[in-house]
C-alpha positions, 0 to 999 in steps of 0.5 A, spaced: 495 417 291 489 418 298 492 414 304 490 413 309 493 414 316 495 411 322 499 414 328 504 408 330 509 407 337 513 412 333 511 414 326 505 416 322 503 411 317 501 413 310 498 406 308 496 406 301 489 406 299 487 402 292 480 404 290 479 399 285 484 394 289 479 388 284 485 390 278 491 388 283 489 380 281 490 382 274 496 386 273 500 381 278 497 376 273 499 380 267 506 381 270 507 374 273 508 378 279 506 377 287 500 381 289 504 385 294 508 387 288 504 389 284 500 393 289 508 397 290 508 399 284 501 401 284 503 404 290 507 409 288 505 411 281 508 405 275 499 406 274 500 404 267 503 398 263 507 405 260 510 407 267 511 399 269 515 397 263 519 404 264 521 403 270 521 394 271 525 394 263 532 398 264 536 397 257 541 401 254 538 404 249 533 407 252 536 409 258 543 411 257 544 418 253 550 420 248 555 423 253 556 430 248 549 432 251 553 434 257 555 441 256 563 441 255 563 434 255 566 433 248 571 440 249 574 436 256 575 429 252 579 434 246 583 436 251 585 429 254 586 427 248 592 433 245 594 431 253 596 425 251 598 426 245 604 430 247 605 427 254 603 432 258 603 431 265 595 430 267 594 431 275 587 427 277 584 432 284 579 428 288 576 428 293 576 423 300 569 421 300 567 415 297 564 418 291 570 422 291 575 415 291 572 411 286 572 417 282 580 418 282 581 411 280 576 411 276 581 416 271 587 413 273 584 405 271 581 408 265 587 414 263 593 409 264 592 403 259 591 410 255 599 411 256 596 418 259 602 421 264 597 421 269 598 422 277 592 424 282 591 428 289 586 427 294 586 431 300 587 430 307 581 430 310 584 435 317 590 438 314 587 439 306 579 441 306 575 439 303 576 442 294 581 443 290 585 449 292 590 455 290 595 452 294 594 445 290 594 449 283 601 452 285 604 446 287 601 442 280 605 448 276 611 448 279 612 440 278 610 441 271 602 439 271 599 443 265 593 440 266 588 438 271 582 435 272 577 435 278 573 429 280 566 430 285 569 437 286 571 443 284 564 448 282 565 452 287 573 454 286 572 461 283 580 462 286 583 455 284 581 457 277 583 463 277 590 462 279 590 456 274 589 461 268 595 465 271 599 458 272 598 456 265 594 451 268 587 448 264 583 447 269 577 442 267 572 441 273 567 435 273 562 434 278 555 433 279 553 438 285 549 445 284 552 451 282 553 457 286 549 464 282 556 464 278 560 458 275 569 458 275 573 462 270 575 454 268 577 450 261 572 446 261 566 445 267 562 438 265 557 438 270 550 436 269 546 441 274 548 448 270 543 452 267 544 451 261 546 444 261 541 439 255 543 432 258 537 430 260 538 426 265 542 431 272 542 426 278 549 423 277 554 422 283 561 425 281 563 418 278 557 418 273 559 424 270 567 421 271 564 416 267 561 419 261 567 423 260 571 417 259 566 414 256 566 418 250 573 418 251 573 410 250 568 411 244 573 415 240 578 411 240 573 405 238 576 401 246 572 398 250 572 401 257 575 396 263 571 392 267 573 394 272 571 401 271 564 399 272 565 396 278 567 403 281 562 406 278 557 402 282 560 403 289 560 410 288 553 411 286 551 406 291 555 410 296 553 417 294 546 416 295 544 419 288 536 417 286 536 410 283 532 412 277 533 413 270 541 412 267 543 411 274 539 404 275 540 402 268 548 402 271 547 400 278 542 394 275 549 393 269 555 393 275 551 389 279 550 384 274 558 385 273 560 384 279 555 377 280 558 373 274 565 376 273 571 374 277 571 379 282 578 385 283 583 384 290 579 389 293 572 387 293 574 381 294 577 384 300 571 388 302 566 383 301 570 379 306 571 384 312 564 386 311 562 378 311 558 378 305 562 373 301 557 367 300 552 371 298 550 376 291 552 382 293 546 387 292 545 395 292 543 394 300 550 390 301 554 395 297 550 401 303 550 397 309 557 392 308 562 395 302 562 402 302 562 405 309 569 401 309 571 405 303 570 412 307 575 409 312 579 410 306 578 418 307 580 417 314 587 414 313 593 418 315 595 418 307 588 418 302 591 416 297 592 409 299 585 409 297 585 409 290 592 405 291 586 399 294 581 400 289 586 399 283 592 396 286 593 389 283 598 386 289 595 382 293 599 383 299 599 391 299 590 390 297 591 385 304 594 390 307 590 396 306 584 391 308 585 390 314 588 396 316 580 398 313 577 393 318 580 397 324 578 403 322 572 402 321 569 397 327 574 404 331 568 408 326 562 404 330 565 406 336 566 414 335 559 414 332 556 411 337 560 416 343 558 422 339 550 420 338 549 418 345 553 425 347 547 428 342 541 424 345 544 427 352 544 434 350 537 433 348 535 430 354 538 435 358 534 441 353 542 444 351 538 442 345 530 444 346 528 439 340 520 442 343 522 449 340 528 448 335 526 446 328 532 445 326 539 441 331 545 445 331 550 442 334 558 443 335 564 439 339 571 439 337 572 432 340 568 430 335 572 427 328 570 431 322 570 424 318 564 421 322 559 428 322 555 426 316 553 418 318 552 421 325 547 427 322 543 422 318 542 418 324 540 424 328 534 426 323 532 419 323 532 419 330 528 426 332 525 428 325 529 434 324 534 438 320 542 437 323 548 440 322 553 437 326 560 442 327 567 441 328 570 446 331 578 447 329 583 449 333 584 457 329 575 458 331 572 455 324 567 450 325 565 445 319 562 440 318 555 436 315 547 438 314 542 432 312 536 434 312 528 432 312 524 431 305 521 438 306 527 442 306 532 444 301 538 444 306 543 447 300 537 452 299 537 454 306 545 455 306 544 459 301 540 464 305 546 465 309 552 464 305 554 471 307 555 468 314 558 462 312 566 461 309 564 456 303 557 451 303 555 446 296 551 440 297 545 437 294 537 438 297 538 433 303 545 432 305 551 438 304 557 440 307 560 448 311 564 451 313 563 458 318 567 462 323 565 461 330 563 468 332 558 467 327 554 460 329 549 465 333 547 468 327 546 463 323 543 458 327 537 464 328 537 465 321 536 459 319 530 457 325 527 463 321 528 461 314 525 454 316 519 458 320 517 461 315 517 455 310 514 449 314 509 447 318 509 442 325 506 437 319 513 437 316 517 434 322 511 429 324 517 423 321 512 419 316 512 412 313 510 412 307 507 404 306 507 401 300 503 394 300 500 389 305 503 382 305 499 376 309 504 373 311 502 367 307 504 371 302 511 371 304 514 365 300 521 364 295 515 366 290 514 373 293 522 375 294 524 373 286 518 377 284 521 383 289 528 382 286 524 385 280 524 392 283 531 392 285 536 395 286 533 398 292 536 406 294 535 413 294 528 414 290 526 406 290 527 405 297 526 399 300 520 397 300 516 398 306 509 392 308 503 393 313 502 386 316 495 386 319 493 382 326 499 378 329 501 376 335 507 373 339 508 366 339 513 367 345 515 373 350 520 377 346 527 378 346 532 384 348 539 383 344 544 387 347 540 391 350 538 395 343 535 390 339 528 386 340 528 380 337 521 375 336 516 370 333 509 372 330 504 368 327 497 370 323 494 366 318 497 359 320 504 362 319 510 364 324 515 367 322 521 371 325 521 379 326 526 383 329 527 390 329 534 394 330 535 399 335 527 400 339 529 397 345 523 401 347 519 396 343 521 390 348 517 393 353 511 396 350 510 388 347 511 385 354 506 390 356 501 387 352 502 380 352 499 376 346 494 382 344 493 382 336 498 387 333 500 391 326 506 392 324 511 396 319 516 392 316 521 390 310 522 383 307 530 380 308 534 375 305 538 371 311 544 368 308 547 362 313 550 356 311 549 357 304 542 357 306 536 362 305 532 364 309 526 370 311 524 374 316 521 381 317 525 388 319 520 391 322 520 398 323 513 401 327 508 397 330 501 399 333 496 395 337 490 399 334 485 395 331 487 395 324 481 394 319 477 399 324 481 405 320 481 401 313 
């Protein structure tokens, strides 16, 4: 679709351009939709009644596909099988990322009531790494563990499955990151992103690919899986940031449902409470924003594996214990995070970081805790509209740490131009993980500038929004916010739709909260309603400047739940006090 464009205090905006905006009537009519509504899904792409039915309408049968598709999939659960069959001892290996967490007990929840002799194994953040290891395969052998499994990890262990096979070990790795140029020598790797793998659908996060294994697994056997396994795969999916399209939208849309209607289990219960989300239905935005960043404190405690413990325990003292333990650790993440942002905005303003040359912000600390890293990252590319690669630099001289990057660089393909400098990398197109000796930092932060030279232009880190529809805010009712709900769930892939609202004005001075967030009353077409924007305090200033002057605004539409009561307000995200229908 053409845009328009308009450079805002801080983005440029890509507003749609509907050229027969005569239809939007009819298709909202057709629909029983909001106008605005219809001009999103117009917007971006649902053109015709085919793509709008496709994407509005999730079901089982068309979304959901036969687990056998995946390569290996039926010879991993054959394997289970035979394990359980003869009591073999079945040793989960996950990981200490959310993903990794609901995972691990994703397989004990669905492996136990099957009478599995199942024990799982998370890593230490600090002291273990990240991935399963050649240590970890020799200590399953020697306790008699004859056959493992890894979860959201485990495609780049060349080593560990080599030494597998020497210990008589079966290896058999699921995960859903890309494949190197070669694959482990294991039993059996169930990962929708190998070449040669016909699933049709490859964007599942660990836990997907965990669920379609024990699913086949259930199938087989003519069982029902347990609900609470549906629960963990919302809150891993949702936490991985995967594309919420396809088969992963059909089951976000499924375990929201569950989640809403069900009696809920010990720890969300737990969750929803310390994330104050309890009144209200959870939706994929709280379980991003309010449930699972408490979950990666789980990676943080000093003993990982109470996180699995958490997510499938059922005594409410030992759940209320590991919750209030979460709420500690996580208000102590904010503050860490908030430190090691501030420490990168100083290195920036001092031109340690020379953001006017640099395309890509390279920085290291060994004060910086490596658990933290990658949210701080992702704030960093939102702040500067640059790639990041943070770096915890250990005490033996290895630095490891985080990349997220920006839609026009593929960060795993990046790395792979410098994997000859680096100890290990894996990872997706906008977020992966390294790890590199020290020495070597020079060289690849040179290689990494040209690489990035090469392939992107100054446009590509102009940071853009891309706007999905206007809304007068008449137009902003309980009518208008049921329909949008017909979008949902809102993530990666279907963000948050975006709204241009023309030609408002302040109805009072604003407000500075907390020195960060600007809060005030707009009005236009008869109708005042509260906006607020979060972290722009640069904002305040800017709108007292200009009085009650008209201006446009960029903005998300938010349910406000208070005393059992809801009410609307407007995030807003840019603003400009060009005139609007000059440029339209």
């Amino acid at each position: 679709m053409d845009r328009y464009t308009l450079q805002g205090s801080k983005y440029r905006w890509l507003l749609p351009q509907i050229t027969d905006r005569a239809t939007l009537p009819a298709l909202a009519s057709s629909y029983n939709l909001a106008i605005p509504v219809a001009e999103i899904l117009i917007s971006r792409g649902f053109t015709t009644r085919a793509l709008i039915d496709e994407f509005l309408f999730t079901t089982y049968d068309k979304d959901v596909h036969d687990p056998r598709a995946l390569k290996d999939a039926l010879k991993a659960v054959e394997r289970i099988e035979l394990a359980i069959e003869r009591n073999e001892k079945i040793l989960v290996f996950g990981d200490y990322d959310v993903d990794g967490i609901t995972s691990s007990a994703l397989m004990m929840n669905c492996l136990l009531p099957l009478g599995a002799q199942a024990n799982f194994f998370l890593p230490h953040r600090v002291h273990d790494g990240y991935g399963i290891s050649t240590k970890i395969i020799d200590r399953a052998a020697d306790n008699g563990y004859t056959l493992v499994i890894t979860v959201d990890n485990g495609i780049t262990a060349f080593e560990p499955a080599a030494r597998a096979r020497e210990r008589g070990i079966d290896l058999i790795i699921t995960d859903h990151h890309r494949p190197h140029d070669h694959l482990p020598d294991a039993y059996a790797i169930v990962n929708p992103n190998q070449d040669d793998c016909t699933y049709p659908f490859k964007s599942f996060a660990g836990v997907g690919v965990a669920f379609k294994i024990l699913s086949l697994l259930y199938e087989r056997r003519g069982l029902a899986l347990p609900h609470k396994a549906y629960e963990l795969l919302l809150l891993g999916t949702v936490a991985d940031v995967v594309p919420l399209r396809g088969e992963n939208r059909f089951w976000v849309r499924y375990g929201l449902s569950y989640v809403n209607n069900c009696v809920d289990s010990l720890s969300l219960v737990a969750l929803k409470k310390n994330g104050k989300v309890s009144d209200k239905p959870l939706s994929s935005l709280d379980i991003g924003f309010s449930i699972t960043p408490q979950i990666n404190a789980l990676g943080r405690l000093e003993d990982p594996r109470q996180g699995v413990k958490f997510l499938i325990g059922s005594s409410q003292d030992d759940v209320d214990e590991v919750a209030r333990i979460l709420l500690q650790l996580n208000e102590a993440r904010k503050a860490i995070e908030k430190d090691i942002i501030q420490d990168i905005v100083s290195r920036v303003q001092a031109g340690i970081i020379d953001i006017t040359r640099e395309k890509i912000i390279v920085a290291t600390s060994n004060q910086w805790p490596p658990g933290v890293i990658g949210l701080v990252a992702s704030r960093i590319v939102s702040e500067y509209g640059r790639p990041v690669i943070l770096l915890h630099e250990t005490s033996q001289g290895i630095l490891k740490g985080s990349c997220r990057s920006i839609p026009a660089l593929s960060i795993f393909d990046a790395l792979h131009e410098t994997r000859d400098l680096l100890v290990q990398f894996g990872g997706h197109t906008v977020a992966a993980g390294l790890s590199l000796k020290k020495e070597h930092l020079p060289a690849f932060k040179e290689r990494l500038e040209s690489y990035i030279g090469a392939r992107l232009t100054a446009d590509d880190f102009i940071q853009k929004l891309k706007v999905d529809a206007h809304l007068p805010l008449p137009d902003l009712t309980s009518k208008f916010v049921h329909d949008l709900e017909h979008l949902e769930p809102f993530g990666n892939e279907n963000p948050v739709p975006l709204f241009c609202v023309k030609n408002v004005v302040l109805v009072q001075k604003p407000t500075l909260l907390k020195e960060l967030h600007v809060k005030c009353m707009v009005f236009a077409e008869g109708v005042i309603k509260p906006l607020i924007f979060f972290n722009r305090p640069e904002l305040y200033t800017e709108l007292l400047a200009k009085g009650f002057e008209p201006f446009c605004v960029i903005a998300q539409v938010s349910k406000n739940y208070w005393n059992g009561k809801l009410s609307l307000e407007l995030i807003g995200v840019d603003i400009t006090f060009s005139t609007y229908d000059e440029v339209i």
